[in-house]
C-alpha positions in Angstrom: -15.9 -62.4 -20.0 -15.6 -62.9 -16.1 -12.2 -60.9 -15.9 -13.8 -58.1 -17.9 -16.5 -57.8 -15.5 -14.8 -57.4 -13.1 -12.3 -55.3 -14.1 -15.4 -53.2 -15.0 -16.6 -53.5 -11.6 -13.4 -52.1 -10.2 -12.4 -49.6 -13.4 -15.7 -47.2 -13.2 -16.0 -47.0 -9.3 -12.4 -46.3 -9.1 -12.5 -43.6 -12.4 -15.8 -42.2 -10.5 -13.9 -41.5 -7.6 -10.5 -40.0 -9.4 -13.2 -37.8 -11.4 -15.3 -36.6 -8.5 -12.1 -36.4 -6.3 -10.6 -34.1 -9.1 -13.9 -31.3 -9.4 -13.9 -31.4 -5.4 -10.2 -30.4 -5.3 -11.0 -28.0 -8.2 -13.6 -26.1 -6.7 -11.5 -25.9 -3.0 -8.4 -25.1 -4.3 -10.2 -22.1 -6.0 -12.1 -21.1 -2.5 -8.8 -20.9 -0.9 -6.8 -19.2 -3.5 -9.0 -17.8 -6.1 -9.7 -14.5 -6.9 -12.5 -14.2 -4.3 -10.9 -17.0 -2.1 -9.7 -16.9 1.6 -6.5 -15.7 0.9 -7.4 -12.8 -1.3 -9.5 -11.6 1.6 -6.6 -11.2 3.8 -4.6 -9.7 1.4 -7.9 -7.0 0.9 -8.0 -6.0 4.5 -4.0 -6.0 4.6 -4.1 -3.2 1.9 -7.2 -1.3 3.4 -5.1 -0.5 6.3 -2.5 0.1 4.9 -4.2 2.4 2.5 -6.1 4.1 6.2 -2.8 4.6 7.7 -1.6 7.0 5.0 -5.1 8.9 4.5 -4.5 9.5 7.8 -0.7 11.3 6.8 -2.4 12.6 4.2 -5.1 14.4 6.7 -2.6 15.8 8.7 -0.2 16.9 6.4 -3.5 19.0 4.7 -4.4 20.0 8.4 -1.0 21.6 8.3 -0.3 23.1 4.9 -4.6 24.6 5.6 -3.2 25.7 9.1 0.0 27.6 7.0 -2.2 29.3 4.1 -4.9 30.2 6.8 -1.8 32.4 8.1 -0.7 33.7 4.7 -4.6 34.7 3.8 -7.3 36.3 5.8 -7.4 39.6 7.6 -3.9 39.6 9.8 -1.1 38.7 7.7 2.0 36.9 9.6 4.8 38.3 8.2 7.1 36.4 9.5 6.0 33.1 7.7 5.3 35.2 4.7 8.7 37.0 4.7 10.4 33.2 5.1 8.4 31.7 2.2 9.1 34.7 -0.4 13.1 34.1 0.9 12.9 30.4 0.2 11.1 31.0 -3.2 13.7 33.9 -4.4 16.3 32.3 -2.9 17.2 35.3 -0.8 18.5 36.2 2.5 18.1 39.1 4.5 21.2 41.6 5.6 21.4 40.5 9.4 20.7 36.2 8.7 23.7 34.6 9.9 24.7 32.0 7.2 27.0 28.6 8.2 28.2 27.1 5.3 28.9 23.5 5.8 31.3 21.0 3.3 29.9 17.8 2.5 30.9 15.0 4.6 33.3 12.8 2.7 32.1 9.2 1.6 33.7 6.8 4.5 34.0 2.9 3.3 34.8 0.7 6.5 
């Protein structure tokens, strides 16, 4: 009876303590690395600026292409730009364009 007592008395402190040690480790190992945890964070505003940096490409490149059809339309035509674009798109070139045809480079293995 005495040895069972106290290996009672040591047994349930010592289980309390592996138990309670187990839910603490739970619940921090999920603030660190759960899906709403520290390190999810990080990886949140790693991606949001990544995601600014090309809306900003994206902006200019519109800024440019707006700045291109704002030539093509309105009231004075340039018909330069316009004259280059219906080249690329038939595939033509005009009578006086000075054409340089160049052969591929050959593959080179060093």
């Amino acid at each position: 009876m005495v040895i069972r007592r106290r290996l009672r008395a040591i047994l349930y402190p010592l289980l309390l303590y592996c138990v309670s040690g187990a839910v603490g480790s739970y619940f921090v190992w999920h603030a660190v690395n759960g899906e709403r945890g520290l390190k999810t964070k990080d990886e949140y505003e790693q991606r949001v600026a990544t995601l600014r940096e090309e809306l900003k490409a994206v902006r200019a490149e519109q800024a440019l292409w707006e700045q291109r059809i704002s030539m093509i339309r309105g009231p004075v035509l340039d018909r330069d730009l316009l004259e280059e674009a219906a080249r690329e798109v038939l595939g033509r070139i005009d009578k006086n364009e000075l054409v340089v045809l160049v052969p591929p480079r050959a593959a080179t293995t060093r």
